[in-house]
N, C-alpha and C positions, 0 to 999 in steps of 0.2 A: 655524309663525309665531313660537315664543317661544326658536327656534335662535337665530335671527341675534340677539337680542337681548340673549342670554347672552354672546354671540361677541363683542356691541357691548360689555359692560360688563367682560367677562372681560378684551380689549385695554386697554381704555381702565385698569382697576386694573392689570394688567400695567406698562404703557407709564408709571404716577404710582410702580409702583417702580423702574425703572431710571431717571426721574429722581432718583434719591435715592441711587445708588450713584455711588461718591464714583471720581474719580480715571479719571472718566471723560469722555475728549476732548467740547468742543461739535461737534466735527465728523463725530463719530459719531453725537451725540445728533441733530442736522440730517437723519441719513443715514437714522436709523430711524424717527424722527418723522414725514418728509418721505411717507413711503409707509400708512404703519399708524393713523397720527390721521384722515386720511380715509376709509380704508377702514372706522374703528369708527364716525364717526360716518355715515357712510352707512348700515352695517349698522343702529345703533341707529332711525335718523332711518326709513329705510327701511322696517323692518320694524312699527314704528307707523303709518306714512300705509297700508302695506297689511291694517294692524288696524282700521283705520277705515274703508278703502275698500277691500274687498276688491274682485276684479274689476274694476276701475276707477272711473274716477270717477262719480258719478251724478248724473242728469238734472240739468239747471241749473246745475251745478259749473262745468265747460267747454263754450263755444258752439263748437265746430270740426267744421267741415264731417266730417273722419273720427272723432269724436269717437261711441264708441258710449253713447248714452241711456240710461240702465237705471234702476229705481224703487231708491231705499236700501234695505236689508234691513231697516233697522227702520219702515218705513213699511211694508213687506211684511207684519212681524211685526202693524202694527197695524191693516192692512189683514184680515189671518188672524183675529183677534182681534174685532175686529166682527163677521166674517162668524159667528163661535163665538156670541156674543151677543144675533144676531139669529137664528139659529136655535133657539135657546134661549125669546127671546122668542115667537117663531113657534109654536114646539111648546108653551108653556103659554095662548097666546092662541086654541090650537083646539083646545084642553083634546085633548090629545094622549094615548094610552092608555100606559101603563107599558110595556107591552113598546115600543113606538117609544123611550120614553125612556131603557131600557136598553139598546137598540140605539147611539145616540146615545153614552151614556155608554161603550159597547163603542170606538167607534171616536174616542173623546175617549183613551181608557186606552192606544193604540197614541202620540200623540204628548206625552204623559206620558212614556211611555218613551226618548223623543229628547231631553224637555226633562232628565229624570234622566240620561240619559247626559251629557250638555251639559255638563250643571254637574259632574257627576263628571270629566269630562276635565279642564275646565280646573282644578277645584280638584288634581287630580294632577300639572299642569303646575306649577303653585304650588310645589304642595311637593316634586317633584322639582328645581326651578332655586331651590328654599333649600336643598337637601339638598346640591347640587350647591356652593353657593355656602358652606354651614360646612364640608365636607370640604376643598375647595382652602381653603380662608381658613383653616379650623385647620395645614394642611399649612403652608400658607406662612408661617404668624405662627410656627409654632415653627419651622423652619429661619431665620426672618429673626432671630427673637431668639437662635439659637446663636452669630449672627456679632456681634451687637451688643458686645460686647467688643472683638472685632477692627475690629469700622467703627462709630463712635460714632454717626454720621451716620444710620445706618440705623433710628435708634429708630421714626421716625416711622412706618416702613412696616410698623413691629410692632405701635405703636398703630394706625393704620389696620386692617390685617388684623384686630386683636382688634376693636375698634369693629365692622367689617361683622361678625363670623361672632356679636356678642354681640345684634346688631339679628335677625341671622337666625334664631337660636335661639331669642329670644323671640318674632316672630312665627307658628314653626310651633308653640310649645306654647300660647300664650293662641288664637290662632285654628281651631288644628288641625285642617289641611288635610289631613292624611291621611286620618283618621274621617271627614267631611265624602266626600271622594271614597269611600270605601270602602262608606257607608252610602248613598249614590244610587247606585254602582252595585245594589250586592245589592240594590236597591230596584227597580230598572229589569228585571234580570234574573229576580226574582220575578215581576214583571207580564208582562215575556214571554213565562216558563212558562205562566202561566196563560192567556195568549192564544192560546198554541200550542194547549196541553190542551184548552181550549174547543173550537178550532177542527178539529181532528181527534176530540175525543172519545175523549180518551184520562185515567187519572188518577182522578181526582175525579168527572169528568164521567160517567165509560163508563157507570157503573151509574145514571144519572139519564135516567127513558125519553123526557122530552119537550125541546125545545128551548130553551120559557119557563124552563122551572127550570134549564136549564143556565146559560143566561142570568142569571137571580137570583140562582143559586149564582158564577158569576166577577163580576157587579157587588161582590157582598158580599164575596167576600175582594180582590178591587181595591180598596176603599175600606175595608177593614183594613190593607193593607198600606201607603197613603199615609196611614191617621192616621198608624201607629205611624212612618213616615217623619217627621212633623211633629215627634212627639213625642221622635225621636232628635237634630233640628236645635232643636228647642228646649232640651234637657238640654246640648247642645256649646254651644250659644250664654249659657246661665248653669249654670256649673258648680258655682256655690256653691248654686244651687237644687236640682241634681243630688245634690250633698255633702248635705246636708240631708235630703233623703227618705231617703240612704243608711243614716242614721245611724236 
């Protein structure tokens, strides 16, 4: 989904520098303009409406007879989310014994794991379409500034270029999107070993004879491993607080 997108923007700066090269016919510019400005803003335009509606449109959007119905994903989400809340409620209202609650929390820890992948994807996506966007845009800015001598005219696609690749750089170190994804994966894949280990009895687990304590031993390092997750997203989120303990 964040292909066409890049494709959208990639065209679209492409297409703002050869307006800017000088000495070159409107009838060309017509020629290349006429096919390429559509096709990015389609891509761009496109590939957001299907970031918002994936699978098509949902219930209530369009009344047409072939028009298929479907509930929004994030009514889904908050549909799922209830149902998490009233069972929650359910099991402390029938004062409900620890092992059910471990159980409970066993099968909370598997979609942990989806929501840690989640965010690890997209924050990868992030920083691979700024990683992608300083290497072309330093490329370009220095090939466009070797000719600025020769074509005066072309300053501006030099500034341009430096302006994005100087936006992009400081976005991926003040937010850093790399760490960010790096540390929800290893986060997600930790809790899956240990779901596996559990679930086979293998690990940690082999030498523990009964079920209960297998159980209490993967609830307790599953909720080790999402503090110290908290505690990784809170040091990237204030790094001068991080710098300080350092010190």
């Amino acid at each position: 989904m964040v292909e066409p997108i890049i494709f959208g923007l990639a065209l679209l700066i492409l297409l703002y520098g050869i307006f800017w090269i000088p000495h070159v016919e409107r009838r060309t510019l017509i020629a290349i303009y006429l096919p390429t400005v559509p096709i990015a803003l389609f891509c761009f335009v496109g590939s957001i409406k299907l970031k918002l509606t994936p699978g098509g449109p949902p219930s209530g959007d369009l009344q047409l007879d072939k028009a298929r119905p479907r509930v929004s994903e994030y009514e889904l989400e908050l549909q799922l989310a209830r149902q998490r809340e009233n069972r929650k409620f359910l099991a402390a209202d029938a004062d409900t014994s620890i092992a059910i609650r471990r159980i409970s929390y066993k099968d909370d820890a598997y979609a942990d794991i989806n929501k840690f992948r989640t965010e690890s994807t997209r924050y990868r996506r992030v920083n691979n379409m700024l990683q992608a966007v300083l290497i072309i845009g330093a490329l370009a800015a220095t090939g466009t500034s070797a000719l600025t001598a020769s074509v005066p005219d072309i300053r501006w696609v030099t500034l341009g270029m430096t302006f994005i690749v100087g936006i992009a750089s400081g976005f991926m170190g003040y937010f850093k999107y790399k760490e960010r994804s790096f540390y929800l994966q290893q986060t997600a894949d930790a809790i899956e070993g240990e779901w596996e280990a559990v679930e086979v009895g293998v690990g940690r687990y082999e030498k523990i004879p009964t079920e209960d304590e297998r159980l209490a031993e993967f609830v307790a390092e599953v909720h080790r491993l999402k503090s110290e997750q908290k505690k990784r997203q809170q040091n990237l989120e204030q790094p001068e607080v991080r710098h300080s303990q350092e010190q």
